[in-house]
N, C-alpha and C positions, 0 to 999 in steps of 0.2 A: 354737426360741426357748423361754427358761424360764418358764412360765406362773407367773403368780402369783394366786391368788387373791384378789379382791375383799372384804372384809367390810361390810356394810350398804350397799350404794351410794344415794348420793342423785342429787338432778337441780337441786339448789337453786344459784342464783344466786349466784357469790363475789365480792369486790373482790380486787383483785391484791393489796392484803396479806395478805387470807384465803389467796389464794392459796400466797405465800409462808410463813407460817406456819403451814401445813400441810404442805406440803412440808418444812422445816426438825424439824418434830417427829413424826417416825413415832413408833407406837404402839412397836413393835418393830422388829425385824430377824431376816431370816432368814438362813440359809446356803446357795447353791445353786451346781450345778455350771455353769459354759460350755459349751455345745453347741457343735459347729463353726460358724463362722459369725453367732453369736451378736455383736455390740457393744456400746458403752452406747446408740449414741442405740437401736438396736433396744429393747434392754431398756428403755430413757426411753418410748419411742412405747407399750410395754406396759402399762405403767403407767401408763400416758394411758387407757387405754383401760378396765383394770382397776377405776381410779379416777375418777369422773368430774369431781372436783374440780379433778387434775389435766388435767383436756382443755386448759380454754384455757391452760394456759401453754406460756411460750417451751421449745421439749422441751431448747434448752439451759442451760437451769437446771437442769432434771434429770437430764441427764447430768451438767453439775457437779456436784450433792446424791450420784450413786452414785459418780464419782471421788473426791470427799471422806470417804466413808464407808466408801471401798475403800484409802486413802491410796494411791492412782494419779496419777502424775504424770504419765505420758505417753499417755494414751486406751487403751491395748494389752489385749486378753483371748486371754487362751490356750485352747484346747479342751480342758477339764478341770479347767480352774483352780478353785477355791472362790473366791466373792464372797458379799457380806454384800447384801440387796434388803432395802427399807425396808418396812414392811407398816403403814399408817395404818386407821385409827376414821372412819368418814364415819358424819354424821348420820345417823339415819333419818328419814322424816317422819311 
């Protein structure tokens, strides 16, 4: 699975629009490879975890947000492929 790095993680309390509008506005994006076996929800549940803003959401939303940023249309990753992973700004406290 392609790890991604956390930046600032917080523990702070969101409403499902916080939710959503962090989710829709990554700071950046990165470039990373497909590992065997790699998915999106895998990579979604990663970024759950990476980020803690994203914990409670629905993980398919987020797999939406990397289909759409990957313009994938049909769920499919290849072992090797390059994809684009969102990289977000969490508060600090």
């Amino acid at each position: 699975l392609i790890a991604v790095s956390a930046i600032g993680l917080s523990r702070m309390k969101r409403t499902s629009e916080e939710h959503t509008y962090f989710l829709e506005h990554p700071q950046a994006t990165i470039t990373a490879t497909v590992h065997p076996g790699d998915s999106y929800w895998k990579l979604a549940k990663q970024l759950q975890r990476d980020y803690p803003t994203l914990e409670g959401m629905d993980t398919r939303l987020i797999v939406k947000k990397l289909r759409k940023i990957n313009h994938d249309s049909d769920y499919g990753l290849e072992a090797g492929q390059s994809i684009e992973l969102p990289v977000y700004q969490e508060d600090r406290e």
